[in-house]
N, C-alpha and C positions, 0 to 999 in steps of 0.2 A: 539825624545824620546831616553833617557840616554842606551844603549843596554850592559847590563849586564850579563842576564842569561845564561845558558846553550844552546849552537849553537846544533845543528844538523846537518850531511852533508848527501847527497847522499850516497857517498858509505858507510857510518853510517847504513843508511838503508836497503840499500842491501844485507849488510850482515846476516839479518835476512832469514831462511828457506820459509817465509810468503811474503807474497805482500804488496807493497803500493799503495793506492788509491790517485790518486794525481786530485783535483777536481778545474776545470780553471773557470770563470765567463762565458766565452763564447766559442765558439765551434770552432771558427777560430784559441783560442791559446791554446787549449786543441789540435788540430792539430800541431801547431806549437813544442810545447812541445814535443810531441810524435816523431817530426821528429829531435829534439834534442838530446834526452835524448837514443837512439840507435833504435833497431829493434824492434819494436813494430807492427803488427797485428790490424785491422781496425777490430774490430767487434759489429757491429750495431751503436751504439751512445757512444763508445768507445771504448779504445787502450787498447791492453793488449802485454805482453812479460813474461819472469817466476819470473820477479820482481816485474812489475809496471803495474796497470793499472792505466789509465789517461781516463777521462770525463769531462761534462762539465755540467753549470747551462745554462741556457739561458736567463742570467739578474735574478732579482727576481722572484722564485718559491710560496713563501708564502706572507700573507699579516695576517696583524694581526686581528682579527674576528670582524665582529660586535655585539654587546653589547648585542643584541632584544632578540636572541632568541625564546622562543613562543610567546614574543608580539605582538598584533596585528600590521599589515603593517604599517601602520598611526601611531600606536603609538610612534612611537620613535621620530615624530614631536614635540610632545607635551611637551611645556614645565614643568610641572607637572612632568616628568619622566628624567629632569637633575638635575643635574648634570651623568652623566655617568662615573664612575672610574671604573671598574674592580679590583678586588683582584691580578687578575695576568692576563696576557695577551696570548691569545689563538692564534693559526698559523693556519690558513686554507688555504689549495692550491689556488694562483690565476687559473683561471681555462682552459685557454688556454696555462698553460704550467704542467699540471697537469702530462702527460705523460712523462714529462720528470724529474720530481720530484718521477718520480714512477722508475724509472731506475737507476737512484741514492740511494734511498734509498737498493734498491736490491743490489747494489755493497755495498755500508756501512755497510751492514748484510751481506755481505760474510764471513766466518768462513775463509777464506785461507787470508782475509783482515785484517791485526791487525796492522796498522800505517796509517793515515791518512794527507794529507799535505793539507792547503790552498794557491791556487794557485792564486784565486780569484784578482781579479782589488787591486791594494796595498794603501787600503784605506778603511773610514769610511761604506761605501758601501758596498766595496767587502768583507768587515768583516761579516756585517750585512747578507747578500744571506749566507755566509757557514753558520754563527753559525745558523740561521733561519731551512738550511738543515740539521745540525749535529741535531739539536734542535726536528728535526719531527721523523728524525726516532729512534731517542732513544737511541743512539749507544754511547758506552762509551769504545774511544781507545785513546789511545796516539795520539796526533796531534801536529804538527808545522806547519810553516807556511814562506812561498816565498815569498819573498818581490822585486817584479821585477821594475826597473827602465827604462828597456830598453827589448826591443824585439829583440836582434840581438842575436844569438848563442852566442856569449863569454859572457853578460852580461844572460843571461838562468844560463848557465852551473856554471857561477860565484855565482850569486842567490841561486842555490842549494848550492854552497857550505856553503852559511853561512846563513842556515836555522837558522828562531827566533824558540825559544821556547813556546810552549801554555800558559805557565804563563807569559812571557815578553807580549804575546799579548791581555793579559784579561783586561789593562787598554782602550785600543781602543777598544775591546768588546761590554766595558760595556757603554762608548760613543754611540757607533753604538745602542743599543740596546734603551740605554734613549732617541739617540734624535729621534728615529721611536716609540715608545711610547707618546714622549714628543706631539710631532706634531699629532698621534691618539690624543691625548687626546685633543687636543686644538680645531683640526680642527674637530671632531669629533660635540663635544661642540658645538663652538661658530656657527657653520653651521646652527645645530640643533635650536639651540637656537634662534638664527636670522631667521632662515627660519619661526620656529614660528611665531615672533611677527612681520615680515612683513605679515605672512598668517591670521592674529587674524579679519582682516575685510574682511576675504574671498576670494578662489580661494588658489593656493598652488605657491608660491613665494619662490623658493628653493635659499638662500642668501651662497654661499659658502665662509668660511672665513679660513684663517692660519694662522700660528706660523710665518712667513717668507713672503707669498705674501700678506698678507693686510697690511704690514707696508709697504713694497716696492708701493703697490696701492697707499698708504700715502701720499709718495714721490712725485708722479705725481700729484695727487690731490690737493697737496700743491701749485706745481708748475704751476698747471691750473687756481686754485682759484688768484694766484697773476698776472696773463697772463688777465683774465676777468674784473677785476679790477683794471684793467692798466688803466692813463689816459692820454695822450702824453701831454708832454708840450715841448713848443715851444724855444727855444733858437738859440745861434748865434754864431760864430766863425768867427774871423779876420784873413785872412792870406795878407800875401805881400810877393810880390817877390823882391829879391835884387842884387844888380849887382858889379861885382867883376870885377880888370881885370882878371880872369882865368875863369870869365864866370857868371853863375847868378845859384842862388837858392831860397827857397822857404824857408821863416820862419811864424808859427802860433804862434800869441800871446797866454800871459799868466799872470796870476796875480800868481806874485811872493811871495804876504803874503798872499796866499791860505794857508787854516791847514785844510785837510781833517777829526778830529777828531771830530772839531767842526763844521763841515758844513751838508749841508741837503744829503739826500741819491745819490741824480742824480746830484748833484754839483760838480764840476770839477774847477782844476784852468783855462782851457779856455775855459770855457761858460760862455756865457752872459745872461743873464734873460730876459733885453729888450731891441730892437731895437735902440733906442735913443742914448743908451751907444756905441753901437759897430758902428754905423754911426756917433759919436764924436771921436772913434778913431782913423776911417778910416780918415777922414778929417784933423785931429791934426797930422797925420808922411803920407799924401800923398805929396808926393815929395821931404819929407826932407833928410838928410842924416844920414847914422846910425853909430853908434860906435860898436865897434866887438869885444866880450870877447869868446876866446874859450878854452877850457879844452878837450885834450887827455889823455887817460887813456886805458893802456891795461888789458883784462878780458880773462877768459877762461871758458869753458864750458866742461866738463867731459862728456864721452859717459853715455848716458841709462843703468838702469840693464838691466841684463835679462829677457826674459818675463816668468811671469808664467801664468798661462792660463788667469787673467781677464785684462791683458794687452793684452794678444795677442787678446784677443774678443775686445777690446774697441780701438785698432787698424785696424786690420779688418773691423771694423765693418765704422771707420772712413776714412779708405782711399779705400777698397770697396763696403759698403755698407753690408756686412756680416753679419745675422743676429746671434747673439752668439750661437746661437744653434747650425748652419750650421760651426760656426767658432771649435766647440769644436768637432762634428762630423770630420771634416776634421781633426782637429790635433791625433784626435784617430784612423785615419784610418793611417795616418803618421807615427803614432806609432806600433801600430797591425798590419797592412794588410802590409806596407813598409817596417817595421822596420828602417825608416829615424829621426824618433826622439826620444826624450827621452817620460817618462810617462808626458799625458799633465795636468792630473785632481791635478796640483800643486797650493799651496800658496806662492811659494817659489821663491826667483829672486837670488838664489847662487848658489854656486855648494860648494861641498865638499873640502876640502882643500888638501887630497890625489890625486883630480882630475885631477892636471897638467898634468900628462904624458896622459890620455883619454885625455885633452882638445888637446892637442898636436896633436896627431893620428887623431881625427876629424877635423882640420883645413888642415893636410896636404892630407885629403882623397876628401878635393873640387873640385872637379872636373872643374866646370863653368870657363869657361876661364876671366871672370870678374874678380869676386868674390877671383877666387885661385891667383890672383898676391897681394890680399890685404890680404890672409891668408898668401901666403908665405911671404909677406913682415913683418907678425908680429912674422914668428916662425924665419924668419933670424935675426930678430931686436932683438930676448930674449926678445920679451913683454908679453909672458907666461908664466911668474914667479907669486909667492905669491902676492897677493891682494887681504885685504880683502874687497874692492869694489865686487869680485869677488869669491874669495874662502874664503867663511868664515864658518866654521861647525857651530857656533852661530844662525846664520841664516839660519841653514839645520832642516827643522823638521826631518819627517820621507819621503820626496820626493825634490828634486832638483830643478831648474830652466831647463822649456824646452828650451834646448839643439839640436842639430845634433849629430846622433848618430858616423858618418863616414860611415856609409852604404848608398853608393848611388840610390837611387832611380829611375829606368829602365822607368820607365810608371808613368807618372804623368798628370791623367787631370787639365783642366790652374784652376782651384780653389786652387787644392791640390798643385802647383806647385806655388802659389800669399803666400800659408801661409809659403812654407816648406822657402821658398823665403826671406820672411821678417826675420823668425827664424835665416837661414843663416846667415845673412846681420847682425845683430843684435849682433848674437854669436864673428863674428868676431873682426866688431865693440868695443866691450867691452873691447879687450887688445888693443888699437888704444891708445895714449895718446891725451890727451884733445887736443879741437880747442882754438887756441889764436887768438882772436880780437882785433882791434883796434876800440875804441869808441871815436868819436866825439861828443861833446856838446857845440855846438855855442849858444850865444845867443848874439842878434844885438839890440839895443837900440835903438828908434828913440823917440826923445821929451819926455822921461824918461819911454815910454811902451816897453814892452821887449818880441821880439818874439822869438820863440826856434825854434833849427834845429838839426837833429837829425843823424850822419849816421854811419853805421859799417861796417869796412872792413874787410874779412877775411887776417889773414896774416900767416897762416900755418893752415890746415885744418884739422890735425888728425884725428880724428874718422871723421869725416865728409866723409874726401874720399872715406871711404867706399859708400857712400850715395850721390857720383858723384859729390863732391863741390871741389873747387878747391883756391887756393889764389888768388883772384882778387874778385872785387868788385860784388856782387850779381847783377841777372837782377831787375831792376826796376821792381816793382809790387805793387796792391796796400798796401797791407799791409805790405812789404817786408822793414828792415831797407837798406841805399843802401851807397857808397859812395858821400861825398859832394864836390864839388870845392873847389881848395885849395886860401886861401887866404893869403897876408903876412903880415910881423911884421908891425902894426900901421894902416895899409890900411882902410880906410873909404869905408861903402857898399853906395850905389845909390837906394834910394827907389823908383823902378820903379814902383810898383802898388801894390793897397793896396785893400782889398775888403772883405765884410760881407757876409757871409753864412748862411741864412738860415737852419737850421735842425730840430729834434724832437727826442726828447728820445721814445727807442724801449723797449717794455715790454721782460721781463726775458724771454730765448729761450727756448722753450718746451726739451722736454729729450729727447736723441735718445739711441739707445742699448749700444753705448759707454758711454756717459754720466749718462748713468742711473747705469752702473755696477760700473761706479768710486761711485757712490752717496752708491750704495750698500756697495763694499768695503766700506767708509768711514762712514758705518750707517747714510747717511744720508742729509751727509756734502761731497758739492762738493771739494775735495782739489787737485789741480791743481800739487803741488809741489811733485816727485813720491818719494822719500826719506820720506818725511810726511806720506804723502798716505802709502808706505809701513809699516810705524810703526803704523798706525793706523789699518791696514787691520784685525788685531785679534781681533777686535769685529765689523766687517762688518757685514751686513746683508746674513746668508747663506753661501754658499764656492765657490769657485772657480765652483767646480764643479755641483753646483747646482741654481746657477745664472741664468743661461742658462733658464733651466727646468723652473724658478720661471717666467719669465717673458711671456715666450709661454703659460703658465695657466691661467697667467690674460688674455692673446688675446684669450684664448679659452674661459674662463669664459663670455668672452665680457665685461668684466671689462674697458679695455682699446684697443684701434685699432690702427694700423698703418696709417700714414699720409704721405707717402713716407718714408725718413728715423725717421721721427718724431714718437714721442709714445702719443696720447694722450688720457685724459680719458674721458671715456664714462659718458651718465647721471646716467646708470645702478653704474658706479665705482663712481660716484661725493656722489650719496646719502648712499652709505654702507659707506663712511666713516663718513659724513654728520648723519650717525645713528650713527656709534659709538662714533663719539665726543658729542652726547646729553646724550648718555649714559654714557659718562666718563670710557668708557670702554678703558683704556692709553694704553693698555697692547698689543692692536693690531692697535694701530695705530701710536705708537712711534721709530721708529727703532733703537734709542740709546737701548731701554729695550733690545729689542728682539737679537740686535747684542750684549750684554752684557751675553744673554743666549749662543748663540754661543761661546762666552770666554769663558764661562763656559764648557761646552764639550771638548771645546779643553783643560781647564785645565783637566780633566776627562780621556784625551786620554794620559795625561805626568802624570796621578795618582797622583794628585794633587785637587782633588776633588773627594768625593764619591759620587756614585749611588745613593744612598738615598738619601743624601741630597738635590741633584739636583732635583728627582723624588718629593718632598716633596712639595718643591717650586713650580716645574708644579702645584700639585693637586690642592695647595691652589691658584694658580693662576686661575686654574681651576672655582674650587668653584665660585670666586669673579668674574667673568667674566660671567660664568651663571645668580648669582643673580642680577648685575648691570641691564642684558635684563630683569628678570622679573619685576623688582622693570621698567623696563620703559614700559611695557605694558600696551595698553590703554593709554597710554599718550600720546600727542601732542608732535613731533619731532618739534623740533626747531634747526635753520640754517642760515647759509645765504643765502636768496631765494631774488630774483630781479623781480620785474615785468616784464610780458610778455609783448611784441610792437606788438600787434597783436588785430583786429577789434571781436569783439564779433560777428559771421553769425546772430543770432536767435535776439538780440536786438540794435547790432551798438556800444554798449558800445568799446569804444577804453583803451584798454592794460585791461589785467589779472593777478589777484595776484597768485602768486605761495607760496605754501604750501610744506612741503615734501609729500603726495601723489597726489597732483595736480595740476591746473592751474583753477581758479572760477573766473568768471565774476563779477565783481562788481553790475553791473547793473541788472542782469537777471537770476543769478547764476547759469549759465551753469556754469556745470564741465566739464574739460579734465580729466583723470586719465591719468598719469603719465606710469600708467603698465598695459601691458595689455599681455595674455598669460607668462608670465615669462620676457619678455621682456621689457625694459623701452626705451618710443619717447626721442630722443633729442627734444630741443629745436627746433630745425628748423624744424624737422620735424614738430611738433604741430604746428608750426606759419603757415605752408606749409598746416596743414590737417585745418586750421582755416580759412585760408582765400579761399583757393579751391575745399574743402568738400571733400579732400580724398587724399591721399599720399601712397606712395608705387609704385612696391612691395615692404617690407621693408623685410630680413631677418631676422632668429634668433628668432621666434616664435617656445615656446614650448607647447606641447599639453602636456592633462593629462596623457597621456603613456608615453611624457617625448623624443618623436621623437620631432625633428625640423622641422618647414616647413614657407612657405614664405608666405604673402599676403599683400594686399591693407588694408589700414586702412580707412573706410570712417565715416563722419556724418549721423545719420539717421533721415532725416526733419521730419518723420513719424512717429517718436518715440522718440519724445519727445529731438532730439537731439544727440540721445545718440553715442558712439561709436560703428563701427560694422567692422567685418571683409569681406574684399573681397574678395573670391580664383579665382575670374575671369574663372569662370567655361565653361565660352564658350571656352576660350584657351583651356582649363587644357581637356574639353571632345571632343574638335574638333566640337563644334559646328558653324553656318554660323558665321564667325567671317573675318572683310576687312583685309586683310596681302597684299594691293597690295602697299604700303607705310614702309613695314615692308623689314629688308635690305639683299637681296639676298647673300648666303653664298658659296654653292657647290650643286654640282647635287645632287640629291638624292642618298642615295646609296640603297634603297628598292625597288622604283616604275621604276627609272631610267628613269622620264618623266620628273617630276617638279623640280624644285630648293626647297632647305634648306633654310627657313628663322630663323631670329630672331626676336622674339617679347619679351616682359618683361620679361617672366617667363621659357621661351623655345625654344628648337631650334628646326625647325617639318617640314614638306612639306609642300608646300604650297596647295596640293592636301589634306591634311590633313581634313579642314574646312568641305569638300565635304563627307568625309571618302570613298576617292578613293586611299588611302593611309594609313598606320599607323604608319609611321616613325616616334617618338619625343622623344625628351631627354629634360629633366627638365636644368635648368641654374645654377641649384644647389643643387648638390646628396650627400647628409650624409654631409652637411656644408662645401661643396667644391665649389667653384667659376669654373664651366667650363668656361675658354675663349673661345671667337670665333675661334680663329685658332686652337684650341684643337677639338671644332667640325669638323672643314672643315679637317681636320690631320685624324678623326674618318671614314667621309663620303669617303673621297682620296683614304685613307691606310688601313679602317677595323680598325683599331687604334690609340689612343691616344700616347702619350710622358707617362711617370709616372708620375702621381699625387699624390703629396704627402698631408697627413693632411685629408684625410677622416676620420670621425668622425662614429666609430661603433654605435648602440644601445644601448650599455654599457658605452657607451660613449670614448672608447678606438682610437686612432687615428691609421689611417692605412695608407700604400700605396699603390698602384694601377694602372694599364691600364684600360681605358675602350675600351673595345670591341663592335661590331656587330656579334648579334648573331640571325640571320634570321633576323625579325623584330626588335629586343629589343638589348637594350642596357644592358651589363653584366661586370663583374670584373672578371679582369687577373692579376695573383699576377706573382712577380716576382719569376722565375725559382729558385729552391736549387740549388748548384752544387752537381752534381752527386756523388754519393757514391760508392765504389770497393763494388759490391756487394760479400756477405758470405753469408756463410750456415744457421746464425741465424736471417738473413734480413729481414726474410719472415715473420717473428715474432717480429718486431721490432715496438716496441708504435711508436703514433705519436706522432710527437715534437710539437713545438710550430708554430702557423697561421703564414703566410707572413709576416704580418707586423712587426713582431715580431723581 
């Protein structure tokens, strides 16, 4: 953003007889602040001195209202009563941070308070929490606004000094304001709407849909449906080895008037189709002699940008398994709680073009004895000059590329020490000058087939060295290019062996958090090349900073599960989409659209689009997204639905047609239903409750209060077949039930006679059965997977490790210990740090819950 208007500094402020409220997103840099900016006084849930008081939000305070009013509960299901637009949009306290919305407002209404600063996270977001706070309590004072890059004391004190002005900030405002409207309005809608017309044949089928996570659903969905619909086909590969005097190598043939434009999708110049061919070629050049054409050619390869946060998650997330959430978490605490890097929640892979002499100061502050021989090597070599690979303001929005700040980092657990790591490695990296290689391409002739041979040498590593690579030939590996044996001018190879390969084309690889954030970035389109990828990231799906968020929703949704690092989607996430492509509803299943919304805002944020108009486009997209579900109620969903390989129990019929709400018998027309409590069977589970009359326990069952809970799913031969639930109530009430089969864990910690078993559903005494005991814990509390070692940690120590991702009643996710508490199992939140307590402490609201 173009920065024109009138700056504001610190001491600008000061010198007013009044105070300034200076309001941070969170509480650790409203702390920070306060230890910057002088001698400020702790009192209660803020800093005060006879200039500045400093507080803090704790994330989002408000949310925007819903629509009902005195409608009845139910009615807001109903489709009859959408579309839902509001004339303007209402703020109602979230409500576990209500007390501390109520503390804020009191400082904003101080009469001695007449300037106001936003100190808040320096972005769309942290716009959004202040104006949402300015916004409830009514207050109408002068405000600027901090734009912090970095958390070290000289980048603070820098910050104030060149405060933006409230009008330079109303074009990101008004961004922040539509796209939290935009997204009520959508997901609000299309929730409603679908939750309907899946509830129209009974029971309440809550379909949650959004602006951002059902096109990324899309993504997967797309990706699933082409993985099921794989069919391998067979082909063949020729290779021979050849002998030199300096030794022997390896050449795979190739058809040289291959044109990949005209050929089929899984066609390659060295695949064969069928057997015949590749055992005529093996025979035709075994034992003959080859002729040898080779071509040298030196390439070079330019260090990586910089990361800005959905590289560093999609790295992370590739070389340890990190899932982006955990990856953006760490880079914030690097930032915040370290002050060791720059702000992470960036789109941006440059740095500013004034930044030379900072980039400077942080390369000579490395400490690592590795690392600091390849920073000094690049600040003695002058490779920290102008480059706009590197410093280009063009490509500065309004945040940088993370960066090291030069502030060394004392205490680093090995996560936070893997990211700050790569960042390092990276930063330096980038003034390295390129690596030069040397490329070989042999290709050796035998009886006119021509097999290729492929090898790279490094021959000056530049940025590489950073990255422990050296000038000599790479280790062999398999996929690794490597050096080849040299041969000389005219030299004839010796075809010592020649031989066909059987293989089979593998279907497209499921998405993992890295691959799926490039897909986001790129709306859509995996693009490999990061120069591309970068030019395209302004109409990605969502932001850097909220990638993260979008993909942890669907795995709570149960949209889609983890598969180790794999993401895949569920039957629950197959048929919402599988509904909205009948409905032609493009609008949430496209991600070109929806990342095209995105450009949008960010034109909105450079004031380059108005409010309105953007607003205009939701409503009517609004509209037309509501009517498409009506106009499909009562109707028959249609899809790609496959037969079930599965024996009919009640008449032997072999395989079931699948419907989108079912699986029916041909022969006998048993039904499966597809859904049952909220919940939708995979596939295998049906084939599993079909051929063995009962499956489970399965998770992720919701009652009509909308708590989660576990069971058996069985047939009932009694009733006519139908589906029924088991809760296995001899478990679940300690009735005679055999645990002598069931796997012994840790002594008891209640009776201190019998051992801790596991069985399906829980982990309990085995004295239990008798009720000579009442030790038991469920296997799974508010949608949390207790591991066995988490028990035997409980029984040992009284307590668990933290657990994270508990699932409130609100649905809100929390962390946790579980504890023993006499008999019962109970929640231990993690400690506050303590507070210098004052006079006004005693009186002090409560903030916001643990988890918080």
């Amino acid at each position: 953003m173009a920065i024109s208007a009138r700056r504001f500094s610190l001491p600008h402020l000061l010198n007013f007889m009044s105070k300034t409220l200076i309001i941070a997103e969170k509480p650790s840099v409203a702390q920070d602040l306060a230890r910057v900016l002088g001698k400020l006084e702790r009192n209660g849930d803020y800093f005060e001195n006879e200039s500045l008081v400093i507080s803090s939000a704790v994330g989002h305070l408000l949310e925007i209202a819903p629509p009902e009013g005195s409608e009845p509960a139910r009615g807001k299901w109903k489709i009859e009563n959408l579309p839902s637009i509001p004339p303007h949009f209402d703020l109602v306290p979230i409500e576990r941070n209500a007390a501390r919305l109520a503390v804020l407002k009191k400082l904003l209404k101080r009469k001695d308070v007449t300037a106001i600063v936003n100190a808040c996270d320096a972005g769309r977001e942290g716009e959004l929490i202040f104006r949402n706070i300015v916004r409830a309590s009514g207050v109408k004072k002068p405000m600027s606004r901090l734009w912090l890059q970095s958390m070290t004391p000289d980048a603070i004190r820098t910050a104030f000094s060149k405060l933006r002005s409230d009008e330079e900030m109303m074009p990101l405002s008004d961004a922040a304001t539509s796209r939290s409207e935009a997204d009520w309005l959508v997901g609000i809608n299309a929730t409603r709407a679908l939750t309907a017309l899946n509830s129209a044949d009974g029971g309440f089928h809550k379909t949650t849909a959004g602006r951002v996570q059902t096109p990324t659903l899309a993504i997967i969905v797309e990706r699933e449906e082409k993985i099921r619909a794989f069919k391998a086909k067979t082909y063949f590969e020729v290779f021979a080895d050849f002998g030199v005097a300096a030794g022997s190598y390896r050449g795979r043939w190739f058809d040289q008037s291959f044109k990949k434009k005209t050929a089929e999708e899984d066609a390659k110049a060295e695949r064969l189709w069928d057997k015949t061919s590749a055992d005529a070629i093996v025979a035709k050049c075994q034992g003959k002699p080859g002729e040898i054409h080779e071509e040298k050619k030196p390439t070079t390869q330019a260090p990586p940008l910089l990361y800005d946060l959905t590289t560093l998650q999609r790295e992370a997330n590739q070389r340890f398994g990190f899932p982006a959430r955990m990856t953006l978490q760490i880079a914030q605490a690097l930032y915040e709680k370290h002050k060791a890097l720059t702000y992470p929640r960036t789109d941006s892979r440059f740095l500013p073009e004034d930044h030379i002499a900072t980039a400077q100061h942080a390369l000579d502050s490395i400490k690592d004895p590795v690392l600091a021989v390849h920073a000094n090597k690049a600040l003695a070599q002058g490779w920290v000059r102008p480059n706009k690979r590197i410093f280009n303001n063009a490509k500065v929005s309004d945040h940088f590329a993370i960066v090291p700040t030069g502030t060394i980092p004392k205490t680093l657990d090995d996560k936070e020490q893997r990211i700050f790591d790569l960042v390092t490695r990276r930063f330096i990296a980038v003034f390295f000058p390129s690596a030069q290689f040397e490329i070989t391409t042999r290709i050796t002739r035998v009886e006119g087939e021509a097999f290729k041979t492929d090898g790279k040498v490094i021959v000056d590593p530049g940025w590489l060295a950073v990255y422990g690579k050296q000038a000599e030939p790479e280790e062999d590996s398999e996929k690794s290019e490597k050096s080849i044996v040299a041969v000389k001018a005219g030299e004839t190879a010796k075809t010592l062996h020649v031989e066909a390969k059987e293989c089979e084309t593998k279907p497209p690889a499921r998405f993992n958090e890295g691959t799926l954030l490039s897909a986001m970035e790129g709306a859509g389109k995996l693009v490999d090349d990061e120069e591309l990828r970068e030019a395209m990231s302004e109409r990605g799906l969502g932001t850097p900073a909220t990638r993260a968020q979008v993909i942890e929703g669907l795995l709570t949704e149960g949209y889609i599960l983890r598969q180790g690092r794999d993401l895949v989607a569920t039957a629950k996430g197959m048929s919402l989409i599988t509904l909205l492509r009948d409905l032609h509803a493009e609008a949430l299943t496209k991600p070109e659209l929806t990342g095209d919304w995105e450009f949008r805002l960010r034109q909105m944020e450079r004031g380059q689009l108005s409010r309105a108009e953007f607003m205009a486009q939701i409503g009517s997209l609004t509209k037309d997204l509501v009517e498409k579900v009506r106009a499909g109620m009562g109707k028959e969903v249609s899809g790609l639905f496959r037969p079930l390989d599965a024996t009919c129990p009640r008449c032997g019929h072999q395989g079931l047609k699948e419907s989108f709400r079912m699986y029916e018998c041909e022969g006998c027309k048993l039904a499966i239903w597809k859904t049952m409590a909220a919940r939708e069977l995979e596939r295998e589970e049906v084939v599993a409750l079909l051929s063995t009359g009962k499956v489970g326990p399965l998770e992720g069952f919701r009652s009509k209060m909308g708590r989660s809970f576990a069971a058996h799913v069985h047939l009932d031969e009694s009733s006519e077949w139908k589906q029924r639930f088991d809760f296995e109530k001899a478990d679940a009430e300690g009735a005679n039930i055999d645990l002598s089969e069931a796997p012994r864990l840790a002594p008891c910690p209640v009776c201190h006679k019998g051992q801790v078993v596991a069985t399906d559903t829980a982990f309990l005494c085995e004295h239990a059965p008798s009720k000579a005991c009442k030790f038991r814990m469920g296997r799974t509390i508010l949608q949390q997977a207790i591991a066995p070692e988490q028990a035997v940690k409980l029984c040992t120590t009284g307590k668990t490790d933290l657990l994270r991702r508990f699932i409130s009643k609100k649905g809100r996710p929390f962390s946790a210990f579980l504890k023993l508490d006499g008999e019962k199992v109970s929640f231990e939140f993690e400690p506050r740090p303590a507070k210098v307590p004052k006079k006004a402490a005693a009186a002090k609201p409560k903030v916001a819950a643990p988890d918080e």
